[in-house]
C-alpha positions in Angstrom: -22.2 -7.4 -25.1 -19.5 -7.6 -23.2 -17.0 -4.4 -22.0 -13.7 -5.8 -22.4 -12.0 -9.0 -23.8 -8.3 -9.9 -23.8 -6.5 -11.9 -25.1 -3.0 -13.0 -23.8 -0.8 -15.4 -21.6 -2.9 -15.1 -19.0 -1.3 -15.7 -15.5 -3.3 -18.2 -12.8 -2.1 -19.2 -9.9 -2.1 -22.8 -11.3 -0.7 -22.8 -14.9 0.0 -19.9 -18.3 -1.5 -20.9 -20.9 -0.9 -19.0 -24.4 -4.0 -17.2 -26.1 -6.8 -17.7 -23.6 -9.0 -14.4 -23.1 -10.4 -12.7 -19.9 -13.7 -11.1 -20.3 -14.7 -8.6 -18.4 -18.8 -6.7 -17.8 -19.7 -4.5 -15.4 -15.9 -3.6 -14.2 -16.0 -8.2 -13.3 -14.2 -11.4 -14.6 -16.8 -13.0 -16.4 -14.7 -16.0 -17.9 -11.4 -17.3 -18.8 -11.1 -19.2 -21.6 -9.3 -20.4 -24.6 -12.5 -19.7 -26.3 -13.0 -16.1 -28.0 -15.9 -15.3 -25.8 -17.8 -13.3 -28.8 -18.5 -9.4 -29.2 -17.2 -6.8 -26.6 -16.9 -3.2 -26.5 -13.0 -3.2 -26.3 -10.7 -5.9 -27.5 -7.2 -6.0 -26.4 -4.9 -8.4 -28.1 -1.9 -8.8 -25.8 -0.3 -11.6 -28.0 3.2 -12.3 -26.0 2.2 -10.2 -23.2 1.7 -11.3 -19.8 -1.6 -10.4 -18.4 -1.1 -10.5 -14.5 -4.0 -10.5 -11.5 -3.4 -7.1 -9.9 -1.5 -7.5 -7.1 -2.2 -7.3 -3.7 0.8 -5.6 -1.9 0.3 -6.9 1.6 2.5 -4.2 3.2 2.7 -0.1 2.9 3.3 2.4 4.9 1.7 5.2 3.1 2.0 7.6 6.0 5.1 7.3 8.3 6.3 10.6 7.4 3.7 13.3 8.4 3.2 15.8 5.7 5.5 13.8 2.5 3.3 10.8 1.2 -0.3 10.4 1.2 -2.6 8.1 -0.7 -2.7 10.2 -3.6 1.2 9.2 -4.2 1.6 5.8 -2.9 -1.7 4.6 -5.0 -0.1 6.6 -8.2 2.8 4.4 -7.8 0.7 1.1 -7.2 -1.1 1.6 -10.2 2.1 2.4 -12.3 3.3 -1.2 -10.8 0.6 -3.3 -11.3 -0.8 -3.2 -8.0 -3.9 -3.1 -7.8 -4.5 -3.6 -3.9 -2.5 -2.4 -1.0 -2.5 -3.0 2.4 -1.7 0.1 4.7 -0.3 -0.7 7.7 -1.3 1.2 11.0 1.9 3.2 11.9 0.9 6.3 10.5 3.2 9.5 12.0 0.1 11.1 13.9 -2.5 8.2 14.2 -1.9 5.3 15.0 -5.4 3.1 13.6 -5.8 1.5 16.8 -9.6 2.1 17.6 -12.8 2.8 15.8 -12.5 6.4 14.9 -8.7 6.3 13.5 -9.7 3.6 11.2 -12.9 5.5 10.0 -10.5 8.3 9.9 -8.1 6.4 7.7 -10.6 5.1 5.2 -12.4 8.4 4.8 -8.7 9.9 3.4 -8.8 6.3 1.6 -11.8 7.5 -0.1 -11.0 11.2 -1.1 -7.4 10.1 -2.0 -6.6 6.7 -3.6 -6.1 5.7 -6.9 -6.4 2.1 -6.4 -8.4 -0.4 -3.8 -6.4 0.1 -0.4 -6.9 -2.5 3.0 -5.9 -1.0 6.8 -4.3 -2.9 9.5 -5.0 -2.0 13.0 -3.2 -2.5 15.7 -3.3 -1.7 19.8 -2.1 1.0 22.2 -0.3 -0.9 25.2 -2.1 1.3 27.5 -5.4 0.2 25.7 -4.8 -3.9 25.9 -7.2 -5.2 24.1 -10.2 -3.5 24.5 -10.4 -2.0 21.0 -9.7 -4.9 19.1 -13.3 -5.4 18.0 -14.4 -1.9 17.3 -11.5 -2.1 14.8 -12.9 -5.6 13.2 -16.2 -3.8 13.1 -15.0 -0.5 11.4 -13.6 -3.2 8.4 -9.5 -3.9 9.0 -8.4 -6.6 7.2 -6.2 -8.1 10.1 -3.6 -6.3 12.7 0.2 -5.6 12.9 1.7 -5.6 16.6 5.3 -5.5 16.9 8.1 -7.4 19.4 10.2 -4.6 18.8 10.0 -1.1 19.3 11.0 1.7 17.4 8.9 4.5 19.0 6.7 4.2 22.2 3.8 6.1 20.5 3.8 5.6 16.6 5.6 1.9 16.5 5.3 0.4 20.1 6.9 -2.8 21.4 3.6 -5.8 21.8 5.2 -7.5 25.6 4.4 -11.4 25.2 1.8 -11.2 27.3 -0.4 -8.7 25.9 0.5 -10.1 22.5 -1.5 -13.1 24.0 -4.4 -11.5 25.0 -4.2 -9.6 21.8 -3.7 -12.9 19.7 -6.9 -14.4 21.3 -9.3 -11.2 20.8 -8.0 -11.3 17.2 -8.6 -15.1 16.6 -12.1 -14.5 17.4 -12.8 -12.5 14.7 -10.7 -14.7 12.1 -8.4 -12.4 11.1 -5.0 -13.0 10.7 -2.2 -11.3 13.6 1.1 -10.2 11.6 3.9 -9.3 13.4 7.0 -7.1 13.0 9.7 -10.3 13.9 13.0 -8.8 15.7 14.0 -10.0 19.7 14.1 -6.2 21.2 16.5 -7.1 24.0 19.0 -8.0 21.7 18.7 -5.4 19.4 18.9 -3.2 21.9 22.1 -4.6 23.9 24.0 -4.4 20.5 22.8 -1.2 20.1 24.8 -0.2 22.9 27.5 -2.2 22.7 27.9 -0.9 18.9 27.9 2.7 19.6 30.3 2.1 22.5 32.4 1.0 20.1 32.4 4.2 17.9 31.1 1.9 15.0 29.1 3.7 12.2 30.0 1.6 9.5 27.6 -0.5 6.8 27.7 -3.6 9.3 26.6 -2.0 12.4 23.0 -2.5 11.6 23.2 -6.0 10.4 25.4 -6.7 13.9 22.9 -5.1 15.7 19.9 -6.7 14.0 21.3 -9.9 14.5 19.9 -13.2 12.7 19.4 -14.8 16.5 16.9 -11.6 17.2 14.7 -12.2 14.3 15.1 -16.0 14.5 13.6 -15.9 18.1 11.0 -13.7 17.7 9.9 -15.6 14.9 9.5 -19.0 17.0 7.8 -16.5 19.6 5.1 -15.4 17.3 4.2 -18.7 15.9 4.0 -20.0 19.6 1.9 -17.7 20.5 -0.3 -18.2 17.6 -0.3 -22.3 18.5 -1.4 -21.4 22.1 -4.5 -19.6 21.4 -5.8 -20.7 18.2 -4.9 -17.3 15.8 -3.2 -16.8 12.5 0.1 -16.4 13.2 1.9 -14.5 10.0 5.8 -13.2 10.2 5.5 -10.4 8.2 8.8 -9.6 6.9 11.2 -12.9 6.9 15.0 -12.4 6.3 16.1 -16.1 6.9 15.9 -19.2 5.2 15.7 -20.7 9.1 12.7 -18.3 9.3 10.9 -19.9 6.8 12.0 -23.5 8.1 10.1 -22.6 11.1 7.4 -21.7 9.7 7.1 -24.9 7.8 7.3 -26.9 11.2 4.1 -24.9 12.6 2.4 -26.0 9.1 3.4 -29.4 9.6 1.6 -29.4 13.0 -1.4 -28.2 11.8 -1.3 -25.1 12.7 -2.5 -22.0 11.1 1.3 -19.9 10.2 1.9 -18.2 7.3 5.4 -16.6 6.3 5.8 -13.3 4.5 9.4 -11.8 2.6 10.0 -8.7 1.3 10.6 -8.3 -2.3 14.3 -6.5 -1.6 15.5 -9.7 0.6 15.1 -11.2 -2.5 17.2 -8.9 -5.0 19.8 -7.7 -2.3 22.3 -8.6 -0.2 24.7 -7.5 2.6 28.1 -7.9 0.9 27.2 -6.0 -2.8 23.7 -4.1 -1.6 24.5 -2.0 1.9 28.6 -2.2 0.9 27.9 0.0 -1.6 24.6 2.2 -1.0 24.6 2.3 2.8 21.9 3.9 4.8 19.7 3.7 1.4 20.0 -0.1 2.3 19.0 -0.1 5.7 15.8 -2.0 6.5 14.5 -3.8 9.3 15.4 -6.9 9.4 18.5 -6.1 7.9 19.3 -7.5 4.4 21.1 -10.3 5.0 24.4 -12.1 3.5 24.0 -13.3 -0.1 23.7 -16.7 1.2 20.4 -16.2 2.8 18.9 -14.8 -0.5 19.5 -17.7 -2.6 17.7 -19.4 0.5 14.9 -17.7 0.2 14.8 -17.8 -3.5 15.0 -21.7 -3.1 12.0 -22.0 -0.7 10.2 -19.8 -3.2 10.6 -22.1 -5.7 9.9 -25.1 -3.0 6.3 -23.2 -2.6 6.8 -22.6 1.2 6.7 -18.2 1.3 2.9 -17.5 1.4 3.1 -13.9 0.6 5.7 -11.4 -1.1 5.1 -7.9 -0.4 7.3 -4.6 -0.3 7.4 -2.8 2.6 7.3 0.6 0.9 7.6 3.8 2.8 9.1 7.2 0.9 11.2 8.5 3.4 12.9 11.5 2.4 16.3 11.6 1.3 17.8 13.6 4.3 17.0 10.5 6.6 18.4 7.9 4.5 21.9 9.2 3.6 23.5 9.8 6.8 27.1 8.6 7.2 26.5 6.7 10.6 24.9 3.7 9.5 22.7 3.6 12.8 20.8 7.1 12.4 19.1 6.4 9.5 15.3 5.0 8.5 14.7 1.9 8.2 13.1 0.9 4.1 12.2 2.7 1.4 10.1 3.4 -1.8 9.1 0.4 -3.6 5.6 0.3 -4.9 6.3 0.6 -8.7 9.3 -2.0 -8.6 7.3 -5.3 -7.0 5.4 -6.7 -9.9 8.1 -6.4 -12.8 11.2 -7.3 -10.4 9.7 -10.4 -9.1 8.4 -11.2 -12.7 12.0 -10.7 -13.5 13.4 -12.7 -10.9 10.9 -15.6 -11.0 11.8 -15.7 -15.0 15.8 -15.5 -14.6 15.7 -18.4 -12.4 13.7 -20.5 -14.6 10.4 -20.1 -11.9 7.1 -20.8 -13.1 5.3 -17.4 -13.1 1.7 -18.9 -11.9 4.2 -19.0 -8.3 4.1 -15.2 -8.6 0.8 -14.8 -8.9 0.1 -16.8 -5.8 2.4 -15.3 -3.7 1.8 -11.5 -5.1 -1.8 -11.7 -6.0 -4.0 -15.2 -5.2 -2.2 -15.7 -1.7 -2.5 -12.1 -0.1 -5.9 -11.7 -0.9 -6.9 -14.9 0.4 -4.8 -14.0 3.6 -6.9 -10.9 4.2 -10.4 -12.7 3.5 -10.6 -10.5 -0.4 -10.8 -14.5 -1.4 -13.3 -13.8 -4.9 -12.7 -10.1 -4.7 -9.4 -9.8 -5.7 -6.3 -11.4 -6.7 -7.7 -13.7 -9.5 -9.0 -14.6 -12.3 -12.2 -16.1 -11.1 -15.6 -14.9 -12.2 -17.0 -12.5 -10.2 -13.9 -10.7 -8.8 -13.0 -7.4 -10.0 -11.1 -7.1 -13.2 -7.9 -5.9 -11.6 -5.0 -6.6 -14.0 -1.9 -5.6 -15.5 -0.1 -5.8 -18.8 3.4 -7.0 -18.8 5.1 -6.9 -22.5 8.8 -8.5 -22.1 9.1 -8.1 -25.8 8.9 -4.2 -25.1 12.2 -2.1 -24.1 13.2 -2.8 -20.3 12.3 0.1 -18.0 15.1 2.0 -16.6 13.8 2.3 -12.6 14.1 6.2 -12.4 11.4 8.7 -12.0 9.2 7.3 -9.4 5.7 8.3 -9.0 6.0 8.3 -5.2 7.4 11.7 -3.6 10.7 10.0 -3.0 13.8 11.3 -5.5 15.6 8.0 -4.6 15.2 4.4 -4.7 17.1 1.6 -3.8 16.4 -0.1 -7.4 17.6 3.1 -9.1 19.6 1.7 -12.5 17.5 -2.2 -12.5 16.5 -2.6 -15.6 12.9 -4.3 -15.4 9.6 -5.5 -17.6 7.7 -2.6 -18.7 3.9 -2.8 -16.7 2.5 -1.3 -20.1 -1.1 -1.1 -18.6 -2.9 -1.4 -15.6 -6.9 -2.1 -14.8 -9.0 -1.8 -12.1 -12.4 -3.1 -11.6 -12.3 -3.4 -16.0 -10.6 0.6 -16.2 -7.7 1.4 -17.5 -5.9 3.1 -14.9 -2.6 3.4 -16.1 -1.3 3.3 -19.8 2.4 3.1 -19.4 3.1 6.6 -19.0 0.1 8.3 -17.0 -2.2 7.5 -14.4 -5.2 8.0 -15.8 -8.2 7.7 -12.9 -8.6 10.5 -10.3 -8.0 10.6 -6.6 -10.8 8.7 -4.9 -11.7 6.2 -7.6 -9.7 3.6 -5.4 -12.2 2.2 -2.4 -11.4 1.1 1.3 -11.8 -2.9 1.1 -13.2 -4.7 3.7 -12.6 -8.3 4.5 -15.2 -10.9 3.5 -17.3 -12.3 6.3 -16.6 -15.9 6.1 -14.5 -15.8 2.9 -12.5 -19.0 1.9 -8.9 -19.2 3.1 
């Protein structure tokens, strides 16, 4: 007897085909097939639904703001979007996951808090070089963040070249994957200056300080370095249809780069997006002119972005609508939003939705060695899903399960995620989350898992 069949469009990373089932014992796929696969506690019939692979949201920042979110919110909102998996990354306002006992630390609050599966990045302390990398590996991250530009010397330090070498060649023992935040810091930071000696506090100056050469030659630094000492490269958070045009050059030498964009560089732009909401727009990299996002929606299709993601953090409010473009946070709150917008993208532009699996679900769990763990419909891997009905109502974004009362994609009006499961539970039902804190788990990456 099995627990749980359904039956549905079920979405592969290859093809959707109409009325195929999923079965599900002992919270695992067992099959999926067009076959009805016989007697089950629970049937679901999700006739003109799409039933997605839980999504694996390859960048959160769960904890930048000490005291506001924790893993008991940014899970909540996961499971309300689908997302069955996320990846925290190591910036946390207070510990930075940069050795054994932060990581421990990390997946202990994992463990009393989440509602869904969660992944940790580590990272290094310049001070420390590389001498912690494998204590980290050991203690279970699923691959590390360093960044070429710096946004604070203790939480969010710059990674010099040459210590991002040494760090890049300690990593690429282990076979992990070295992702890295992709903005010049010299030019930022000499059009910082020259902007605010300009008086300039308008919805430009970040995009002018930001610039597209800054992110365009840190990207070409990262995948260098990757190329000289044998590790995954991976640009976490690409901007640029040149970005992704580099990246495809690395491939095409045989080397091991991966490319990464952010699910709001697809849906915004510079000219209608930070024109009109500002400081709730910044990010870094900056969203870019309209241009660039039909780029990036182009490569999409082409099948050359390896991972979508969102970049979530809930700042609050009071450091996102300041005037003077400059002295606000960088991103926002997006965890609920990245299933059904890129659903809704992917179908407006006539894209084949087994894309978005890859790219949300199949692709970022392969990236972080979950390969037959999660992100599929393969037997064996935990029954993470969601239910997507289009022919239900659109959801109106509001109301946000994260702490944050605001949200860039406020007013969108999106696919409902009608249900969401996690290892074969229902976790959420379209109104409630219905699992307690701590029923997520810390993931660890597979020892040699298939890439």
């Amino acid at each position: 007897m099995l627990d749980l069949v359904v039956r549905g469009d079920i979405v592969t990373p290859t093809v959707v085909r109409r009325g195929w089932y999923a079965s599900v014992a002992d919270g695992k796929i067992v099959s999926v097939t067009q076959d009805d696969p016989g007697a089950a506690t629970e049937r679901l019939d999700c006739d003109g639904a799409l039933v997605f692979p839980g999504a694996v949201d390859a960048q959160v920042h769960s904890r930048s703001q000490k005291g506001r979110e924790n893993f008991i919110f940014s899970t909540k909102a996961a499971a309300a979007g689908g997302v069955t998996t996320i990846v925290d990354m190591p910036y946390d306002e207070g510990l930075l996951v940069c050795d054994r006992d932060s990581v421990e630390q990390k997946a202990a609050d994992i463990a009393a808090q989440a509602h869904v599966d969660v992944g940790v990045y580590g990272t290094i302390r310049p001070q420390d070089g590389v001498s912690k990398i494998a204590e980290q590996v050991a203690a279970g991250v699923c691959g590390f963040k360093f960044s070429t530009f710096g946004t604070h010397p203790e939480r969010f330090p710059r990674i010099p070249p040459f210590l991002m070498a040494e760090a890049f060649a300690e990593v690429a023992k282990s076979g992990l994957a070295a992702g890295v935040h992709n903005e010049n810091e010299e030019i930022v930071k000499t059009q910082i200056e020259r902007i605010k000696a300009a008086g300039r506090t308008d919805y430009l100056a970040h995009g002018e300080t930001h610039t597209p050469l800054s992110e365009l030659l840190a990207i070409a630094e990262i995948y260098e370095i990757g190329a000289f000492t044998g590790c995954r490269s991976h640009v976490v958070h690409c901007s640029l249809g040149r970005g992704i045009e580099i990246c495809n050059s690395y491939k095409r030498q045989g080397y091991d780069a991966t490319v990464e964009v952010c699910i709001h560089y697809f849906l915004f732009d510079e000219d209608n997006t930070v024109r009109v909401r500002g400081g709730l727009a910044k990010g870094n990299p900056p969203l870019r002119p309209s241009v660039e996002k039909q780029k990036l929606w182009h490569f999409l299709a082409a099948g050359d972005i390896d991972l979508v993601s969102t970049d979530h953090v809930a700042w609050s409010l009071d450091r996102k609508n300041n005037p003077d473009m400059l002295a606000n946070s960088s991103g926002g709150p997006s965890l609920e939003v990245l299933v059904p917008a890129f659903v809704k993208g992917c179908t407006d532009r006539g894209i084949n939705l087994s894309i978005a699996a890859r790219v949300l679900s199949h692709n970022p769990a392969r990236h972080f060695r979950l390969t037959g763990q999660k992100g599929a419909f393969l037997a064996g891997a935990d029954a993470d899903f969601s239910i997507i009905d289009p022919s239900l109502a659109p959801w109106r974004v509001a109301n946000s399960k994260t702490v944050s009362d605001w949200s860039l994609y406020d007013g969108l009006e999106l696919p409902q995620v009608k249900q969401t499961f996690l290892r074969g539970k229902r976790i959420w039902d379209g109104k409630n989350v219905l699992n307690a804190p701590g029923e997520g788990r810390f993931v660890r990456p597979q020892s040699g898992a298939s890439r």
